[in-house]
DRENDO-1510 file (C-alpha; in Angstrom, 1 decimal, always signed):
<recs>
REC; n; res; u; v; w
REC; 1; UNK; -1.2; -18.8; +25.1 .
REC; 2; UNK; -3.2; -16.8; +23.0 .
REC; 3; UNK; -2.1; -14.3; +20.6 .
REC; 4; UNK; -3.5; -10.8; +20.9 .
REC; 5; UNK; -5.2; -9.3; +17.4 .
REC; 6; UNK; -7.3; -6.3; +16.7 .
REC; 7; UNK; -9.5; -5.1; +14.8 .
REC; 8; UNK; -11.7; -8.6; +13.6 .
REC; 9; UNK; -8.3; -10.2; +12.6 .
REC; 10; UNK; -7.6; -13.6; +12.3 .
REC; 11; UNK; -4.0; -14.7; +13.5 .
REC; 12; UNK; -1.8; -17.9; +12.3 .
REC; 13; UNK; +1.4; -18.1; +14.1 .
REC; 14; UNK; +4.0; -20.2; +11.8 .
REC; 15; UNK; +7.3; -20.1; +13.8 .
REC; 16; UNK; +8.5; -19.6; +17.6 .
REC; 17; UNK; +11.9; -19.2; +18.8 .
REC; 18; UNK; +14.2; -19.8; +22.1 .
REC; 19; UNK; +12.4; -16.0; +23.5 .
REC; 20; UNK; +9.5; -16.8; +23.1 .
REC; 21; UNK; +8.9; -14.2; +19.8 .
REC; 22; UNK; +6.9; -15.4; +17.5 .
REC; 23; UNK; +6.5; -15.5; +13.3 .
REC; 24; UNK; +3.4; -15.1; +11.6 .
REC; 25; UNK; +0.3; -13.0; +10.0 .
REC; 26; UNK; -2.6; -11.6; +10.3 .
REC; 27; UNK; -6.2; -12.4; +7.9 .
REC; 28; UNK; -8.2; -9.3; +8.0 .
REC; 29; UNK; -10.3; -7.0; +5.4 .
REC; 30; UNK; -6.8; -5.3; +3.8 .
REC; 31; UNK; -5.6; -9.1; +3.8 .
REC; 32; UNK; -2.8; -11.1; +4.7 .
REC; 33; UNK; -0.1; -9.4; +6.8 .
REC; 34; UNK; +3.0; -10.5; +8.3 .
REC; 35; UNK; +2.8; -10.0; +11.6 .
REC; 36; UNK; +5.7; -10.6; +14.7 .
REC; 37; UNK; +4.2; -11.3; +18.5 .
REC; 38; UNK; +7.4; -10.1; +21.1 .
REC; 39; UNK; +5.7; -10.8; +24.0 .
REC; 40; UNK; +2.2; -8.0; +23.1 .
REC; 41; UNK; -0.2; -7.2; +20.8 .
REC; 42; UNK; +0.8; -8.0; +17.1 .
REC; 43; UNK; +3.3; -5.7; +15.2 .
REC; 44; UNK; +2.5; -5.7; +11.9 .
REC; 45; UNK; +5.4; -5.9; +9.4 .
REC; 46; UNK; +5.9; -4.1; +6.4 .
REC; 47; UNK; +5.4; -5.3; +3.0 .
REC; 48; UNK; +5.8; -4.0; -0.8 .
REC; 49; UNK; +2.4; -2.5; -0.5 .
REC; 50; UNK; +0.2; -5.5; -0.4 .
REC; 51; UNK; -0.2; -9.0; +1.2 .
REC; 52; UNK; +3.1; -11.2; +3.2 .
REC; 53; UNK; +3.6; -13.6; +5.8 .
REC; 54; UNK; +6.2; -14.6; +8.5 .
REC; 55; UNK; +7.2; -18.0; +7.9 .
REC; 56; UNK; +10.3; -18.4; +10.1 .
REC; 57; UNK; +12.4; -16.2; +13.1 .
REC; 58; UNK; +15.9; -17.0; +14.6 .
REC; 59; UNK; +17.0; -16.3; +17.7 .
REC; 60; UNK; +17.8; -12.7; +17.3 .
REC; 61; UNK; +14.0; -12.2; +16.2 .
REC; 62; UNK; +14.3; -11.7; +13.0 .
REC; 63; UNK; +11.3; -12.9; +10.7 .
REC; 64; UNK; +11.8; -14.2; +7.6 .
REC; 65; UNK; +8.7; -15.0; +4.9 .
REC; 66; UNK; +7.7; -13.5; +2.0 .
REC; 67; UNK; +6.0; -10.2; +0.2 .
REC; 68; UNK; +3.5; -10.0; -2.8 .
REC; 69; UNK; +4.6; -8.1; -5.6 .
REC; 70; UNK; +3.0; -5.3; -7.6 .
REC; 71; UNK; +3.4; -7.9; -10.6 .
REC; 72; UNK; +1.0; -10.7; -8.7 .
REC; 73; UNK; +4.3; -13.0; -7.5 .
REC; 74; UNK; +6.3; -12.8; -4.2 .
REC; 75; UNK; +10.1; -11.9; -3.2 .
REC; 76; UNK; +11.7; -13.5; -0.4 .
REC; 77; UNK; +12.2; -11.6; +2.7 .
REC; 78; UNK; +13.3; -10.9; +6.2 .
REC; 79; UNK; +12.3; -8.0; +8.9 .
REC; 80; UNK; +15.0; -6.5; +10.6 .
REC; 81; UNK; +14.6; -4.3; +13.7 .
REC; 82; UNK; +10.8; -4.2; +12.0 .
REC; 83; UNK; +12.2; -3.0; +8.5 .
REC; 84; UNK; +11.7; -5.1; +5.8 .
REC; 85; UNK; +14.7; -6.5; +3.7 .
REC; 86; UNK; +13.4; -7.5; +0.4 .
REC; 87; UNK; +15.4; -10.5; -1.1 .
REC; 88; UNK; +14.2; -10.3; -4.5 .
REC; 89; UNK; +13.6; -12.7; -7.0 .
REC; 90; UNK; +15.9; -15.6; -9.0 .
REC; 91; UNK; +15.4; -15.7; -13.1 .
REC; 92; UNK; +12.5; -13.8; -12.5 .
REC; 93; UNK; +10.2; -16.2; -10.7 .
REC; 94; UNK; +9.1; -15.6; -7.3 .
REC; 95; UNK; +11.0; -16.7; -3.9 .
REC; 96; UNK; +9.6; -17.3; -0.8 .
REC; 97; UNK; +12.0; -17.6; +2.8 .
REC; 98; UNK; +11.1; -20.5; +4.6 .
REC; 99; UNK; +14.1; -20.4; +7.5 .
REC; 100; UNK; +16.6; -18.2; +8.6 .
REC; 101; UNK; +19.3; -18.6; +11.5 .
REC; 102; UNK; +20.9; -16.5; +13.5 .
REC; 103; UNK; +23.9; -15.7; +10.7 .
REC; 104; UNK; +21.3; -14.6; +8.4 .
REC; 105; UNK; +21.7; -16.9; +6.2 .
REC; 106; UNK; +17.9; -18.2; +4.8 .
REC; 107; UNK; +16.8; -21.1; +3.0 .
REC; 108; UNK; +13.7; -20.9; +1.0 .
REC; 109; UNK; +12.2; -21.5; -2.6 .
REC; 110; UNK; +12.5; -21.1; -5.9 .
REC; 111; UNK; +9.0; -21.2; -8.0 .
REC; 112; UNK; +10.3; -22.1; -11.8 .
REC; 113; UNK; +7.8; -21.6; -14.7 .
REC; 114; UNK; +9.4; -23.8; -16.6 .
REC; 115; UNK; +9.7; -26.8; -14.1 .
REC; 116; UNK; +6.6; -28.5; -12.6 .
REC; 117; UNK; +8.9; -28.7; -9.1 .
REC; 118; UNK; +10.3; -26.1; -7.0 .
REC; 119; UNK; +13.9; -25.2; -6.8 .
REC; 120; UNK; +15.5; -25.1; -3.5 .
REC; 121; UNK; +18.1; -21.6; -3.1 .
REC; 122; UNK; +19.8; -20.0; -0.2 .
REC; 123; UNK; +19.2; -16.2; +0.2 .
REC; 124; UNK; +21.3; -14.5; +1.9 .
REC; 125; UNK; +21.8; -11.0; +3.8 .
REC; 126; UNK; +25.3; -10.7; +4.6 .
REC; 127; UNK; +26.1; -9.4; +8.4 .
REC; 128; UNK; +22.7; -9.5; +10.1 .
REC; 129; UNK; +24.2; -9.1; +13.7 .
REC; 130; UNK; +23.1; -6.1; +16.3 .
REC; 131; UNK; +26.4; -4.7; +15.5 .
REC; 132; UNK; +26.0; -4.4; +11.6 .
REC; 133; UNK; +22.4; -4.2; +11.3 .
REC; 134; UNK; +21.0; -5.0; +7.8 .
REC; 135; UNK; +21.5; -4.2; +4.0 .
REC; 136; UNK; +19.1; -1.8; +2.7 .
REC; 137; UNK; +16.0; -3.3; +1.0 .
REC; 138; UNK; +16.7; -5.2; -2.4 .
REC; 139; UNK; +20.6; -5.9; -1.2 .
REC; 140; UNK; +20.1; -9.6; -0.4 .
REC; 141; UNK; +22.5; -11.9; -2.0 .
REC; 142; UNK; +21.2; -15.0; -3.9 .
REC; 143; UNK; +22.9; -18.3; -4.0 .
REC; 144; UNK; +21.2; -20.8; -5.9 .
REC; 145; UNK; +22.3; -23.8; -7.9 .
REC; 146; UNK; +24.3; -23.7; -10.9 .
REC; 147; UNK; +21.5; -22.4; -13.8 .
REC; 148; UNK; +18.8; -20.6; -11.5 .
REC; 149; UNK; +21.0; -17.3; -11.2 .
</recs>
C-alpha cells in the first residue's frame, strides 16, 4: 500500500491502527509535518507554527506525537477531529507523545537537562471520547513521577 503525497513530499508512516488509519509525517521544503492517512491523500495536521510528527493513533484515530516550539524544543501532543491538543511541557523541558489509547490516556517522554537519560511521564487529556470531544489546546494534564512536575 502506498501512501498518497503531493507536492515532492516525502512520507514516513510511524503508526497503524485496527481501521486501517494511519500516523505519520510528511518531509518537504516547509519541513517536517504531521501528517494522518484515513483511507486518501495525506491530511496534514496542525502544529504551533513550525515542524511535528505523528508518532502513535488509537483506535478512535486519534494521533498523538509531538510539535516544535517557537523556543527550538517540542510539547507533547494529540490531534483530535484534526485539531491539535497541545500537551505542554514538564519543568520546562520538552515532551514528546509516543502512544496513546483509546481512553486518551498517552505515554511519552520527558527530555531533562539536567539528567543524561530521559524521564518516562503519562500525559493525559481527560474525556477524549466522540461524546466529550477534547480539552482546548494547552489543557492536557501531566502525570509524571514524583520530582518532574
Amino acid at each position: 500500500m502506498g501512501l498518497k503525497v503531493g507536492g515532492g513530499a516525502q512520507s514516513e508512516a510511524s503508526a497503524i491502527n485496527n481501521n486501517g488509519q494511519i500516523a505519520g509525517g510528511l518531509l518537504g521544503s516547509d519541513g517536517l509535518k504531521p501528517a494522518l492517512w484515513a483511507g486518501g491523500p495525506a491530511i496534514v495536521l496542525p502544529t504551533l507554527g513550525d515542524d511535528g510528527a505523528a508518532l502513535a493513533i488509537n483506535q478512535l484515530g486519534h494521533p498523538a506525537g509531538w510539535v516544535a516550539t517557537s523556543g527550538g524544543g517540542s510539547h507533547a501532543a494529540i490531534w483530535v477531529n484534526r485539531r491539535l491538543v497541545d500537551l505542554g511541557e514538564v519543568r520546562n523541558a520538552p515532551t514528546v507523545a509516543d502512544a496513546i489509547n483509546g481512553a486518551g490516556e498517552v505515554a511519552g517522554r520527558v527530555d531533562l537537562p539536567d539528567q543524561t537519560e530521559e524521564a518516562v511521564a503519562l500525559l493525559e487529556v481527560k474525556r477524549l471520547g466522540a461524546r466529550h470531544g477534547a480539552k482546548p489546546p494547552g489543557r492536557g494534564h501531566i502525570d509524571a513521577p514524583p520530582g518532574l512536575r
